[in-house]
C-alpha positions in Angstrom: 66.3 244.8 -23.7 68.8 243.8 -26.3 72.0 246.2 -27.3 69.8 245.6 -31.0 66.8 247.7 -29.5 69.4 250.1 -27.5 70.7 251.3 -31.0 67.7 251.0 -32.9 66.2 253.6 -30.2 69.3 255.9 -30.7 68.9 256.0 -34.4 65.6 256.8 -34.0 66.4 259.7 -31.0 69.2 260.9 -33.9 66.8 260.9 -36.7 64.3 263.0 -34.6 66.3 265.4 -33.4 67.9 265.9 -36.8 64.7 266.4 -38.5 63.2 269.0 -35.7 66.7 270.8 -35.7 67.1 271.1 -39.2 63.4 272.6 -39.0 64.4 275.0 -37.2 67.7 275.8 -38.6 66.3 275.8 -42.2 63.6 278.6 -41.2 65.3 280.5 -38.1 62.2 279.8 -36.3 62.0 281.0 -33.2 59.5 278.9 -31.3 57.0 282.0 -31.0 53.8 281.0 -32.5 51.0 282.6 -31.3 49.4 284.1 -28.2 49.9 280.8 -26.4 53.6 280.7 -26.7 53.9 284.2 -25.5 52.2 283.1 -22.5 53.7 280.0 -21.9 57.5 281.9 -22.3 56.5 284.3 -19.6 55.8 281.4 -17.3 59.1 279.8 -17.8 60.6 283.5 -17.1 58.4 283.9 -13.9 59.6 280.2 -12.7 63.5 281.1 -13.9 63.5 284.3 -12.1 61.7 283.0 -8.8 62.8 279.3 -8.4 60.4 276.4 -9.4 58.8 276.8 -5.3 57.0 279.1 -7.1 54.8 277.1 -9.0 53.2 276.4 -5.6 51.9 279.9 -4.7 48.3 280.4 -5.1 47.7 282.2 -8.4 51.5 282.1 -9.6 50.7 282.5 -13.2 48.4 285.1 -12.6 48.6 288.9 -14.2 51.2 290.4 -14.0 53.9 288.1 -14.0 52.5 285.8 -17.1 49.3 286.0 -19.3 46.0 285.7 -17.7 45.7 282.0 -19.1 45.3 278.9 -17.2 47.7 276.4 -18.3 48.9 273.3 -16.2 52.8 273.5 -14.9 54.7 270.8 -16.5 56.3 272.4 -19.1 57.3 275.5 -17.5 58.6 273.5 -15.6 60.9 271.8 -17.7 62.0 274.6 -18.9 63.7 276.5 -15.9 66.8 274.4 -15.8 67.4 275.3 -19.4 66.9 278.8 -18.6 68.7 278.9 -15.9 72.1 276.9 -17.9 71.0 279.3 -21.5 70.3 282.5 -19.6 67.6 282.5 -22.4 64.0 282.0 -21.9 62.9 281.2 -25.6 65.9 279.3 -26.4 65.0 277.3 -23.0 61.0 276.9 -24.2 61.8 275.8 -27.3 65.1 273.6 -26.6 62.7 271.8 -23.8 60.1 270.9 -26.8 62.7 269.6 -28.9 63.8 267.8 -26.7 60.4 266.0 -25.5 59.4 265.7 -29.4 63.1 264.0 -30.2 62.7 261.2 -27.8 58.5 260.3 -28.2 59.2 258.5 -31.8 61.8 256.1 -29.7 59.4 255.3 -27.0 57.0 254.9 -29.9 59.1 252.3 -31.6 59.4 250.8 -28.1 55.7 250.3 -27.8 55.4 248.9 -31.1 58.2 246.1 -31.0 57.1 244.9 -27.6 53.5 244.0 -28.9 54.6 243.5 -32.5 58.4 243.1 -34.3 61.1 245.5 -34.9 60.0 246.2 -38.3 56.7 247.3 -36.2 58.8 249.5 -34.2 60.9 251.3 -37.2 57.0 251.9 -38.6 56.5 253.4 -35.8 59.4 255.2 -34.5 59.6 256.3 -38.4 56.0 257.8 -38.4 56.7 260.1 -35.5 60.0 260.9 -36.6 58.6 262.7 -40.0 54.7 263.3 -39.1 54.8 266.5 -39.7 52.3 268.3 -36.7 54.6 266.8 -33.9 57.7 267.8 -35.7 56.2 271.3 -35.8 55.0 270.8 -32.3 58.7 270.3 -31.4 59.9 273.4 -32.6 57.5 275.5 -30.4 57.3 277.3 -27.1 54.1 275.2 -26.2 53.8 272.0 -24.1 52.4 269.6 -27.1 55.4 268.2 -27.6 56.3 267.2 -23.3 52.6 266.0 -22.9 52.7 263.7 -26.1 56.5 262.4 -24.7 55.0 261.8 -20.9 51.8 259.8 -22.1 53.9 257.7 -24.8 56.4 256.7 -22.0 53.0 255.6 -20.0 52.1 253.3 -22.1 55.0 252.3 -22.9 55.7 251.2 -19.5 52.2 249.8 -18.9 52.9 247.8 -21.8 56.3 246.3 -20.5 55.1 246.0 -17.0 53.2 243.1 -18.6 56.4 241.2 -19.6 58.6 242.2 -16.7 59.6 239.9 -13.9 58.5 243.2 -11.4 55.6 244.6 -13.1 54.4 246.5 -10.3 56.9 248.4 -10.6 56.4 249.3 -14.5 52.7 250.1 -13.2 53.8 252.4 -10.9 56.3 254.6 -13.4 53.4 254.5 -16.0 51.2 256.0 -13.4 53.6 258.5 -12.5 54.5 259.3 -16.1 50.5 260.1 -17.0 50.4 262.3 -13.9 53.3 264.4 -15.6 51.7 264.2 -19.2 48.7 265.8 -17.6 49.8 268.5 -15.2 52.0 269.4 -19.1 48.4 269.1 -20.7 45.4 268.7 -19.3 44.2 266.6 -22.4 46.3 263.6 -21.5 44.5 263.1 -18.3 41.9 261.6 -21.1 43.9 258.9 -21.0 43.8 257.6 -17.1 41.3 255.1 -17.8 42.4 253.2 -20.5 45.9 252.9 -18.5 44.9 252.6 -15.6 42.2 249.4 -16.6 45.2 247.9 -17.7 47.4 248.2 -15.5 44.8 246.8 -12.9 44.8 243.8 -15.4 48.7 243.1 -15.8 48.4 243.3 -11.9 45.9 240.9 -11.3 46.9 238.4 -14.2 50.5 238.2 -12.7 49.0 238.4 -9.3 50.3 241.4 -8.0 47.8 243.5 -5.3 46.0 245.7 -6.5 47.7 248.3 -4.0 50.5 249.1 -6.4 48.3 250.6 -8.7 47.4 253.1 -5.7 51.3 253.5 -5.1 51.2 255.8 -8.8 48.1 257.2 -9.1 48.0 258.9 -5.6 51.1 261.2 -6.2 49.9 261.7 -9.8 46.8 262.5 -8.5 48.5 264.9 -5.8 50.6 266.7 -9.1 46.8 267.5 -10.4 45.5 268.2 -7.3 48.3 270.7 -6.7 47.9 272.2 -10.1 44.4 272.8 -9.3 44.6 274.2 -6.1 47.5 276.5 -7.5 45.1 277.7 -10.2 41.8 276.5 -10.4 42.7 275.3 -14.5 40.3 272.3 -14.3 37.4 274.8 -13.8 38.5 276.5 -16.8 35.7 277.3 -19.3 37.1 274.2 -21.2 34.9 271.2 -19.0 32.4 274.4 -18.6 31.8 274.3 -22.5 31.1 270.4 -22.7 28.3 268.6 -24.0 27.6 265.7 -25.8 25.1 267.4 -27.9 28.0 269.3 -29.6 28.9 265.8 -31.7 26.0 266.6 -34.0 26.6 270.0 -34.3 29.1 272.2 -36.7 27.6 275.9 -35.3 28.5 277.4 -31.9 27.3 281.0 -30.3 30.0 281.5 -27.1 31.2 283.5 -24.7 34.6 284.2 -27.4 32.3 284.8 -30.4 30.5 282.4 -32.9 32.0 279.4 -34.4 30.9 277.9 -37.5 32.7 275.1 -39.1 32.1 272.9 -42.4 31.6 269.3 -40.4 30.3 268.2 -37.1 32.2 267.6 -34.0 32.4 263.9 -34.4 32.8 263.4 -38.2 35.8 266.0 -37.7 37.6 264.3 -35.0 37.0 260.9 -36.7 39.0 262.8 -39.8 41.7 264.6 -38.1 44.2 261.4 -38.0 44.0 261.2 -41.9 45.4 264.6 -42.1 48.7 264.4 -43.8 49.8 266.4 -40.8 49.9 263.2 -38.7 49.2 259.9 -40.5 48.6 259.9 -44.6 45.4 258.2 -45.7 47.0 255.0 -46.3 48.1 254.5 -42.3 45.0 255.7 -41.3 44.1 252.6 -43.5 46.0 250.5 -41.8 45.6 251.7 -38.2 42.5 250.8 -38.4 43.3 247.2 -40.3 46.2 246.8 -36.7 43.2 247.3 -34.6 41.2 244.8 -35.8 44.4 242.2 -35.8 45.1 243.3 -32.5 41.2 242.9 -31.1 42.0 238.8 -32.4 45.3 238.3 -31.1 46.0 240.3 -28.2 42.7 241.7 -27.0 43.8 243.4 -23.7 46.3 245.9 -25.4 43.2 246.3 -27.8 41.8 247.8 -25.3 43.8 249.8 -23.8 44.8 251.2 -27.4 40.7 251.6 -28.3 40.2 252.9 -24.6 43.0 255.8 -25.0 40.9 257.0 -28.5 37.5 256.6 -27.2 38.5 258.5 -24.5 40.2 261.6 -26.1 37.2 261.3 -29.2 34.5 261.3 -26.6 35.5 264.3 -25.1 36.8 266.4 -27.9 33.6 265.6 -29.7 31.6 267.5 -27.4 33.8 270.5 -27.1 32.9 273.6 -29.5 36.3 273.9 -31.0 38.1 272.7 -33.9 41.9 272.8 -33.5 44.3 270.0 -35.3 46.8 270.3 -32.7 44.2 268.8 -29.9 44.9 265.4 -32.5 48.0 264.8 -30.6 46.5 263.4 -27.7 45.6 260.1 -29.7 48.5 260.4 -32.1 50.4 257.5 -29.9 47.9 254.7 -29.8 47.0 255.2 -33.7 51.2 255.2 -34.7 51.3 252.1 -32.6 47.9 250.6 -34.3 49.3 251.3 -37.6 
């Protein structure tokens, strides 16, 4: 790459990290939002205080050394070595989502000016910069903001492995890199197919076995396997809770209470990118106007853009919850389509 695209992706690292950080130095926000981020802090402070070999004890996160929730690893993770340099658990948590949510609008503007122009990319880059659910994402002790930076960097380097003189190697680090986006959130494991299909296709069309596709998807599927054999999360009421029939349906009697909400599964999901919180109406317009110019001039990436929504709507239109921040998992290929 060009020392031209080396700055523009530090201007847009700065940019993000000054917006984030001026967030939180504006409000004195703390990162603690919620049940979730109570839970997720004393899982860092578990991992700090016991050494990440932890992680791959049986049960590890289970009462009373963190919430009873089940949560994937990744983040926690992320967050020891900050703990460990801070002596802080919440400055750690929430330093590690700044972090992650700083760099995703430079591998954003990446993706875009590889498959269209720098303008493309500053679009891009710009749109995750200021959108304004993964700049609060950022600023909290939750793993939003690592799983959104872990499946950008996959496609971003499924997408270069198509123009690289090695791309079996690009294949094998965008494997990798969706293996860490889901063991950080499970959600990001929606995207597997569309990034894997394609990957199979840069491989084949630069003829390239097939075999370094294998070379990326077994360790990241030993990172999930180990996640699930130290707690059983994919058998979480989550997957439990799925059925197609919830598209057409906007009221929901469950084990946590009843749910009733003002539109259907699918009509919500098909909304929740117009939300000012991610992309105003008008780039909502013209994702959808980059999709079709993308579907006539480069139909593979179409795909593999298309595949990664499809993907995440099919599945979160048949859960029984409504919840904004679940949006994130598509945010990527729409900022790119836009």
């Amino acid at each position: 790459m060009s020392r031209q695209t080396w700055t523009d992706v530090a201007v847009v690292t700065v940019l993000a990290l000054a917006v984030r950080a001026g967030a939180v130095w504006l409000t004195g926000f703390d990162g603690m939002y919620g049940q979730d981020a109570f839970a997720y802090l004393r899982q860092i402070r578990f991992l700090a205080e016991h050494g990440p070999a932890a992680w791959l004890q049986p049960n590890a996160f289970a009462w009373p050394h963190a919430y009873p929730f089940i949560w994937p690893s990744g983040y926690p993770l992320a967050a020891v070595l900050p703990a460990w340099v801070s002596g802080s658990d919440i400055w750690a948590g929430q330093f590690t989502s700044l972090l992650f949510g700083s760099l995703t609008p430079a591998v954003l503007y990446l993706v875009a000016a590889r498959m269209g122009n720098r303008p493309a990319g500053w679009i891009a880059g710009g749109v995750g910069v200021v959108a304004a659910f993964p700049v609060q994402a950022s600023t909290v002790v939750m793993a939003d903001a690592g799983g959104l930076f872990w499946a950008s960097l996959a496609l971003w380097s499924v997408v270069e492995a198509r123009e690289r003189s090695r791309p079996e190697t690009w294949v094998v680090l965008a494997a990798l890199a969706a293996g860490a986006a889901a063991i950080t959130r499970w959600a990001f494991g929606l995207t597997w197919p569309a990034l894997a299909l394609f990957g199979a296709y840069v491989l084949v069309k630069r003829r390239r076995s097939l075999a370094w596709l294998l070379v990326g998807v077994v360790p990241a599927l030993g990172l999930v396997g180990i996640e699930w054999w130290v707690d059983s999360a994919l058998t979480s009421d989550s997957l439990a809770l799925w059925h197609p029939v919830h598209a057409a349906q906007r009221t929901f009697e469950i084990n946590s209470g009843t749910f009733a909400y003002t539109h259907p599964m699918s009509v919500y999901w098909i909304l929740a990118l117009a939300h000012p919180a991610y992309l105003v109406p008008p780039m909502t317009v013209l994702a959808g106007l980059g999709a079709w110019r993308l579907w006539h001039t480069d139909q593979p990436v179409a795909l593999l853009l298309l595949g990664w929504v499809v993907c995440v709507y099919g599945f979160l239109a048949g859960m029984p919850f409504q919840n904004l921040r679940f949006g994130l998992t598509y945010f990527s290929p729409a900022v790119v389509l836009a």
